[in-house]
N, C-alpha and C positions, 0 to 999 in steps of 0.2 A: 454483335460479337466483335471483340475487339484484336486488332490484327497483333501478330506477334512481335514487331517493332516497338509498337505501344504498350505492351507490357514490358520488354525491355526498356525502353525509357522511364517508365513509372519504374522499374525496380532500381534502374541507375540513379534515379534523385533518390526514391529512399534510401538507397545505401551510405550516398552521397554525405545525405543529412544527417544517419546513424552513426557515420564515422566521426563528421564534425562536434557531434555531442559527445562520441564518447569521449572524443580528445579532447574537450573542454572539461569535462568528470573526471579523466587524467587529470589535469593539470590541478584543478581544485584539490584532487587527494595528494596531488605530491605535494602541493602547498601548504595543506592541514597537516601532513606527514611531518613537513619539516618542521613546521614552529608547534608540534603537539607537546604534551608535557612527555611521550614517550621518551622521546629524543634530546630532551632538556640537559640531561648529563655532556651530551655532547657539548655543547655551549656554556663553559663558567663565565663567568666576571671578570675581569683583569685585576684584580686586589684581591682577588682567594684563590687561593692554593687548591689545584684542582685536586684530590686524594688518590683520581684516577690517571695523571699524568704517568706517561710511561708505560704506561698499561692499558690503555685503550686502542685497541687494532682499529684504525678509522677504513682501513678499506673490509675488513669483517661488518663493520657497522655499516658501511656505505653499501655491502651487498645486502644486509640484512632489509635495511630499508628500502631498498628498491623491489626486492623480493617481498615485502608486506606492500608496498605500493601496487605492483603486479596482478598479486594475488586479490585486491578490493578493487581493483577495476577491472579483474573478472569475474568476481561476482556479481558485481555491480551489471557489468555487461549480463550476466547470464540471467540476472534477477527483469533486467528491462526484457530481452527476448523473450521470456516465460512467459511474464504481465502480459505483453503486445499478443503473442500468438493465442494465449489463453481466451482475449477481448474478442481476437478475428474468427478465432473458428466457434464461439458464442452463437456469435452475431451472424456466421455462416450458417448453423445447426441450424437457429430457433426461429425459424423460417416456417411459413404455411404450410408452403413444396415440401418440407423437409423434415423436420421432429420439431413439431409445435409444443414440445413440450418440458418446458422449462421446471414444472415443480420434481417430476419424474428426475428429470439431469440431474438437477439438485440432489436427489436422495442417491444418485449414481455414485455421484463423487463425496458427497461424503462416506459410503461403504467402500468405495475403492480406496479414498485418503486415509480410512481408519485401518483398513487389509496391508497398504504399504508403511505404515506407521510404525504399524506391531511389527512387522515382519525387520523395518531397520531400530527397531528396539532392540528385539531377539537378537539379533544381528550383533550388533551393540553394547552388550554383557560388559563387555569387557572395557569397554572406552566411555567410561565417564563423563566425556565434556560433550555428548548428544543430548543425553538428557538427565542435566545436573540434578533436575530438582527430583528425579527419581529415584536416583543413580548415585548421587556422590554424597556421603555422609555431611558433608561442609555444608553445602545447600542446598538438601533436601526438605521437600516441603510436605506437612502431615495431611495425607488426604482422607480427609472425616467427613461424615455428612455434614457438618456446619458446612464445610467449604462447597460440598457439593449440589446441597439445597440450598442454601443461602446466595453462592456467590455463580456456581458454572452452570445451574440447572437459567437461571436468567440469562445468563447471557447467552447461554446456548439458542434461548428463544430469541431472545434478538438476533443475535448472526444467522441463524435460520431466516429470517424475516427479510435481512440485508441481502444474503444471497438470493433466496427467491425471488423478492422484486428485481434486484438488480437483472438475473436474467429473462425476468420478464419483459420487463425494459425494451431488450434487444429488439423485441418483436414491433414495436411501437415508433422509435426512434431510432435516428444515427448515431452510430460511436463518438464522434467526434462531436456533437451536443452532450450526451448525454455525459463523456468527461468533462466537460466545460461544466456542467451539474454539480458533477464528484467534488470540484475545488472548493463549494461553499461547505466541505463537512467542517475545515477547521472552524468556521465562526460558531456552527452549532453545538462542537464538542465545547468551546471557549464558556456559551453563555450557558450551555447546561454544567459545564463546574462549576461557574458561579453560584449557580442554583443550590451545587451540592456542596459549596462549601470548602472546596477544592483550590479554587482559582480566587482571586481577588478583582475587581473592576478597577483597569490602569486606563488614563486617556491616549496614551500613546499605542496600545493594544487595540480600544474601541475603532482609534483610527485606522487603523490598517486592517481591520475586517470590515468598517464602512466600505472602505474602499474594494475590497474581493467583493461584497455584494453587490455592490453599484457595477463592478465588471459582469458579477453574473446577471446581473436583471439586463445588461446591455444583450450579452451573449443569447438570452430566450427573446428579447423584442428582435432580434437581427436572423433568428432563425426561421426557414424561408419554410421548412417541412414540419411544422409545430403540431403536436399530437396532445391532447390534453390526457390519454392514457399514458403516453411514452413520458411525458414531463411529470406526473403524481407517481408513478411507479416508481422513476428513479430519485424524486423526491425523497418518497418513504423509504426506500433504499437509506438515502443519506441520512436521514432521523433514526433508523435503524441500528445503522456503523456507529453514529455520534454517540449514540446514548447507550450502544455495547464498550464504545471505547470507554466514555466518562464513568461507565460501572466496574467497566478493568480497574478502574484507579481508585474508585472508593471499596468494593468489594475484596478484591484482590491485593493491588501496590500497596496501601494506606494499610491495609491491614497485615504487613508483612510474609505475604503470603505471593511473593511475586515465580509467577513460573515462567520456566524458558518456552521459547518459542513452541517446539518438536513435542514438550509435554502436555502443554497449552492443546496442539491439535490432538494428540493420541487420548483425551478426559472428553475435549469437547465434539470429538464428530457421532461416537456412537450416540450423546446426546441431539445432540443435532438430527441425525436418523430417527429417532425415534419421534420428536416435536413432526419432524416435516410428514414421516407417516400417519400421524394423526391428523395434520390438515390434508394430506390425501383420503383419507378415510372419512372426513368430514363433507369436503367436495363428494365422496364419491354418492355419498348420502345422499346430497342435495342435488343429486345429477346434472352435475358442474359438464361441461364438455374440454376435453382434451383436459382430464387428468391422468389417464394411463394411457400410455402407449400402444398401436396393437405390434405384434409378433411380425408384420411385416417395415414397419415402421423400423426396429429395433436388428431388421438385420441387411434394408438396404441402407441404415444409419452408420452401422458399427464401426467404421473404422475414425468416423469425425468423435463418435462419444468414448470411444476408449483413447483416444487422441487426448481429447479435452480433458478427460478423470489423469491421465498421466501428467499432463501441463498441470491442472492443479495439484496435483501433489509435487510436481516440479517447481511450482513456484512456492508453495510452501518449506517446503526443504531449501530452497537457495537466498527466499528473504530469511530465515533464522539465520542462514549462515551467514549470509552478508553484515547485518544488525549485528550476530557476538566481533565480527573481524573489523570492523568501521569505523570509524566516529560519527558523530551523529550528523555533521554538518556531510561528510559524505552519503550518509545514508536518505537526507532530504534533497539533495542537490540529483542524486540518482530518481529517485520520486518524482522529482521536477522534468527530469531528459523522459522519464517513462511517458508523460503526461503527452509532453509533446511528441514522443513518438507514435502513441497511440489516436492522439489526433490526427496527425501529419500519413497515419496509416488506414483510417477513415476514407482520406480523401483521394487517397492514392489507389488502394485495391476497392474500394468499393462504389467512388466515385463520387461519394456525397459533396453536395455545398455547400461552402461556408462564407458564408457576406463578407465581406470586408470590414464591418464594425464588428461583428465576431470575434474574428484575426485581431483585431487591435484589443476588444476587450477580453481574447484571452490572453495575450498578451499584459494587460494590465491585469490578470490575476495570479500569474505567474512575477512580475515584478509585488505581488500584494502576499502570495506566501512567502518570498526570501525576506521580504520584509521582516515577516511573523517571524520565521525560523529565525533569522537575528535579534528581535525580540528575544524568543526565549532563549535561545543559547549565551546573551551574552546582558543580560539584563541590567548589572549594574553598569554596565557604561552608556546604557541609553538614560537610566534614570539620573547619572552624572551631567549626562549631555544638557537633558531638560533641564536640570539644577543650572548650569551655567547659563541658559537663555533666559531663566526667571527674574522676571525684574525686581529690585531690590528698594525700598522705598526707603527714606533716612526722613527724619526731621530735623 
């Protein structure tokens, strides 16, 4: 048991460390803020005639931007505390001692995600930009069975799949591994586009996923608590996510049929309920142990699982919101401070170890997604860069 000092100092560093990231995710979105195309009219050229001269209130505009500056570094912030608290009390639950039973949780919150869904739809009638593609005649999307056999009934089985391992996971393995895992989804999502046709094979891209994998094969040889169920669980997790992401893009985006976040959850959870009852019903067949909960289980549980169903539907609601208010580069650099809070809160309340070659090569997976992120965000200047270092042969 750990004395009450020592929890205070463990909550003083993490606070310590929460503040220093957010204030760096500040300064990144004031930065993106300022030189975005939002704010371009502010800045003419000295040889054209600005049309807005005279007419532009700079201190209207200077509150305006700081008030959108404000407003995504609190989502941003609210979106990392969701994420983090979501992981902890997971990882708290799905315990022996406690509700060993993760595929049950699973079916929990997707009935309570899809109960608070409707209920801020209902809600909702009225304000249009919740759920555009429902909602707002501009970009409404036709929901037919093509889109629903064809494109959400799949994916729905995969995110069923990605949820359940993942929280199977918990049981097997530490938080703080098991994100260190999560970093290699981008190469998987990368070369399954390929596959589909989606993405193209650049050497500049290959390069900087070599390298996140080479940090994650570091990060599973330097792990001192290695579970061959806790490492294939979160595995499959991640082949899961990849290849529900890579099928958003060909079933969904590519085929014009892109939905907002809030609609995206309110089609896909009763889906999801249903896929995850079925593999309860199949377990229950083949008399699986710890597929259903009993009635004592579920009521010296209840305040960590109605906890948890609320965080997930909390983090759902404040990543859509964050994603429509953001740019993108905020929205990955946020992704990024998550990453390492949720490691960094691993080691803090739970206690786990992490090597020292760990720490450096998550480290080098985290310099290996900014990479990527720059990559895609900004693509012709990398492939200009290359052009310039390519050597030119004359005769």
């Amino acid at each position: 048991m750990h004395s009450r000092p020592a929890h205070l100092k463990r909550l003083f560093i993490l606070c310590s460390v929460v503040v220093l990231m957010m204030s760096m995710l500040g300064f990144f979105v004031v930065r993106s803020l300022v030189f975005s195309n939002k704010y371009c009219h502010m800045i003419a050229p000295q040889d054209t005639p600005d049309p807005m001269e005279g007419k532009l209130d700079t201190g209207n505009s200077l509150n305006g931007q700081l008030l959108v500056t404000g407003q995504t570094f609190l989502l941003g912030t609210i979106t990392i505390f969701c994420s983090m608290s979501l992981i902890m009390m997971l990882k708290h639950l799905v315990t022996e001692c406690r509700f060993p039973y993760p595929i049950p949780l699973t079916l929990l919150h997707m009935s309570t995600g899809f109960s608070f869904t409707v209920c801020l739809f209902l809600s909702s009638l009225r304000r249009r930009e919740l759920f555009p593609s429902l909602a707002d005649p501009l970009s409404r999307v036709s929901i037919d069975g093509d889109l629903i056999f064809r494109a959400l009934i799949p994916v729905a089985i995969l995110f069923s799949g990605q949820l359940v391992l993942s929280n199977s996971a918990y049981q097997h393995a530490n938080v703080a591994f098991l994100q260190m895992l999560k970093e290699s989804n981008v190469g998987f999502v990368y070369a399954l586009s390929v596959m589909a046709g989606t993405e193209t094979l650049s050497p500049a891209r290959v390069t900087v996923l070599s390298i996140i994998f080479f940090a994650t094969t570091l990060t599973v040889h330097g792990e001192a608590n290695l579970t061959l169920n806790g490492f294939l669980l979160q595995m499959g997790s991640c082949l899961c996510e990849s290849s529900k992401i890579t099928l958003q893009g060909v079933l969904l985006t590519n085929r014009g049929k892109k939905l907002d976040a809030l609609t995206f959850v309110l089609l896909l959870t009763p889906m999801c309920f249903v896929v995850i009852s079925c593999v309860c019903l199949v377990l229950l067949l083949c008399q699986w142990e710890h597929v259903l909960p009993h009635w004592d289980d579920l009521v010296r549980n209840w305040q960590f699982i109605l906890g948890s169903t609320v965080l997930a539907f909390a983090l759902n609601v404040s990543t859509a919101t964050f994603i429509k208010h953001s740019s993108s580069t905020s929205f990955v650099l946020a992704m990024l401070l998550k990453d390492m809070v949720v490691v960094l809160s691993g080691v803090i309340f739970f206690g786990e170890e992490v090597a020292t070659l760990q720490v450096l090569a998550f480290g080098l997976q985290l310099v290996g997604l900014l990479a990527w992120t720059m990559l895609k965000l900004f693509p012709e200047k990398f492939e200009n860069l290359s052009c310039m270092h390519r050597p030119v042969l004359s005769f």
